[in-house]
C-alpha atoms as one frame of an Amber mdcrd trajectory, in Angstrom:
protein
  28.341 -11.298 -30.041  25.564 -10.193 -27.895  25.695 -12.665 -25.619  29.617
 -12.008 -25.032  28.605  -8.440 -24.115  25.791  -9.287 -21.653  28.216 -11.646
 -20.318  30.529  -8.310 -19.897  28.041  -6.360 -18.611  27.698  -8.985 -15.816
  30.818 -10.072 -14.846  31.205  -5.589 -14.364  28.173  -5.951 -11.920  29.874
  -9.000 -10.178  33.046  -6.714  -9.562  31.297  -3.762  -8.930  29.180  -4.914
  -6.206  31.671  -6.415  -4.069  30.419  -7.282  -0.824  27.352  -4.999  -0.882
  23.935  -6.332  -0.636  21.738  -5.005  -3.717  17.827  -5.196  -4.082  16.650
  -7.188  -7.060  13.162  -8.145  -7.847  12.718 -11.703  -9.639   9.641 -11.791
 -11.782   8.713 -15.384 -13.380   6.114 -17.109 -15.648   4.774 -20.549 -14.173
   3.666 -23.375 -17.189  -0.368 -22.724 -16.976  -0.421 -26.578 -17.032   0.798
 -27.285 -13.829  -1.482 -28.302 -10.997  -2.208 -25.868  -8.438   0.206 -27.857
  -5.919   2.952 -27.950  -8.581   2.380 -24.133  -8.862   2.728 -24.163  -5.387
   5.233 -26.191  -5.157   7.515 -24.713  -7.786   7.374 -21.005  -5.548   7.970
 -21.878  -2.603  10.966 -24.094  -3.784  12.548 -20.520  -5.677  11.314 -18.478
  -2.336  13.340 -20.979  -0.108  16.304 -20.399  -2.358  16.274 -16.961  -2.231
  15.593 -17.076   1.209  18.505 -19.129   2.301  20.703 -16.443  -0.202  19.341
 -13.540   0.713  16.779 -11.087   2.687  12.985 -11.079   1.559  11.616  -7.521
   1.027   8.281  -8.476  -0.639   6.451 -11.345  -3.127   3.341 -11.805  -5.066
   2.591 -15.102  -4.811   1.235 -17.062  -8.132  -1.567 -15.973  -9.960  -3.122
 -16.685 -13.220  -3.174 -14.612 -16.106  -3.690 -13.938 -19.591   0.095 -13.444
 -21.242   0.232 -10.173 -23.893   1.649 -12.271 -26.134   2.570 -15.560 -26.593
   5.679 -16.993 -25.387   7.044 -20.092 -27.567   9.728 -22.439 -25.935  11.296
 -25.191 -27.561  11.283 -28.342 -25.921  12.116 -31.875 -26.128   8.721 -32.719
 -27.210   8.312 -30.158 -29.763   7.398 -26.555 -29.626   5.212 -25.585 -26.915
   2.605 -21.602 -27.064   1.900 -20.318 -23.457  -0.989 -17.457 -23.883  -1.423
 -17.790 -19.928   0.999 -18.331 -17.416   1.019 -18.238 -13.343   2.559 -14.871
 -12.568   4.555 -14.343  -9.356   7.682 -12.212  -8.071   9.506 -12.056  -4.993
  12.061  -9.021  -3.929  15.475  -9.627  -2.219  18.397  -8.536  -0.748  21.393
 -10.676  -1.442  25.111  -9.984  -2.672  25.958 -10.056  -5.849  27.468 -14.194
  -6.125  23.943 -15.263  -4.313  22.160 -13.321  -6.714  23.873 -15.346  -9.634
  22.895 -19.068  -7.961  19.343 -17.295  -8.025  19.420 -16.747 -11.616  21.075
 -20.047 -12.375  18.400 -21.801 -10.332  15.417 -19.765 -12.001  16.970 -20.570
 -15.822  17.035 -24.223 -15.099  14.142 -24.792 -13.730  11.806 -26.351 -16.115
   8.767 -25.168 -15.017   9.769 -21.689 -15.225   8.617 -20.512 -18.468  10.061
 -17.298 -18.462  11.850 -14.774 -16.109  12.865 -11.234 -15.655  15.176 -10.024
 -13.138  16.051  -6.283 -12.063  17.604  -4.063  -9.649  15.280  -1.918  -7.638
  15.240  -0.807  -3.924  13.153  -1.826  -0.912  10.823   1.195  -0.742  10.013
   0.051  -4.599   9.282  -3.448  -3.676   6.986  -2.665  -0.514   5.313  -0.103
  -2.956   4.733  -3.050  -5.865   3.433  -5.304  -2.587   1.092  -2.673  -1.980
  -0.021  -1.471  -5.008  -0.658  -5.282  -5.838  -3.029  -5.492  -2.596  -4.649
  -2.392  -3.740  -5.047  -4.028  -7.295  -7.083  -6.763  -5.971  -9.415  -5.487
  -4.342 -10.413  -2.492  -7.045 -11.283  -5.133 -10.032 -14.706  -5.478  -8.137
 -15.422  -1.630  -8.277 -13.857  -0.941 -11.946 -16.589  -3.647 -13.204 -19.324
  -1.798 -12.071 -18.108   1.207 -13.091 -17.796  -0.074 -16.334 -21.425  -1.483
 -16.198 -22.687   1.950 -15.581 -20.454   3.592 -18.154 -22.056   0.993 -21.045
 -24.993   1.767 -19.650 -25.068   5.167 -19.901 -23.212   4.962 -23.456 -26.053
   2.446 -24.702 -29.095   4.516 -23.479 -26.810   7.869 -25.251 -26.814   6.094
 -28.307 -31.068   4.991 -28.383 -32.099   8.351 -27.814 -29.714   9.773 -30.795
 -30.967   6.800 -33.185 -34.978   7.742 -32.435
């Protein structure tokens, strides 16, 4: 039954948009197992799609990272646990019937482990893109900070203890 309703729910999206270009932001899970060139690979192939449907706003091209939780997926083989995954997204412009082959394209697409899709608008996207750069290079300066922090917190807690 829920499945009939987000079928409903899309088909009103299909017929609302009409001919107007929308913004949508794909976000997707690579299989950690992949070589680096597969990983590679596997992007640009979805970036080319959505390239050839659409406008590019922004992308994050694929990174690893430890996964919240883990993500099962059934496969031929047997069940298969990511607790990592290559994380990338890429932000679009495209009508509503391109932004459907997109989808279609990211669901069957087997290294693909997982994939989130949502409106949004281009000032959003070029804020992610930046906020991601930003991101980047802070890790470097957060460590230390946290370095000092223990640091301080350890040498607190010998001077209470004497």
């Amino acid at each position: 039954m829920a499945k009939n309703q987000e079928e409903d729910v899309f088909a009103d999206e299909l017929e609302d948009a009409g001919s107007e270009p929308r913004v949508y932001e794909l976000g997707f899970h690579l299989d950690p197992e992949l070589p680096s060139e597969e990983v590679k690979k596997a992007y640009q192939a979805m970036r080319e799609l959505i390239m050839g449907k659409g406008t590019l706003v922004a992308e994050g091209e694929p990174h690893m990272l430890q996964l919240a939780y883990t993500i099962s997926r059934q496969e031929t083989a047997g069940r298969r646990d990511f607790d990592s995954a290559y994380f990338s997204w890429i932000a679009y412009e495209a009508l509503a019937s391109a932004h459907a082959e997109v989808l279609a394209a990211a669901g069957s697409d087997k290294r693909i482990i997982r994939f989130i899709d949502v409106l949004t608008t281009k000032d959003a996207a070029r804020h992610s893109a930046e906020m991601h750069e930003l991101a980047q290079k802070a890790p470097e300066h957060a460590s230390e900070t946290e370095e000092a922090a223990d640091a301080e917190l350890d040498a607190a807690l010998e001077s209470v203890a004497v």
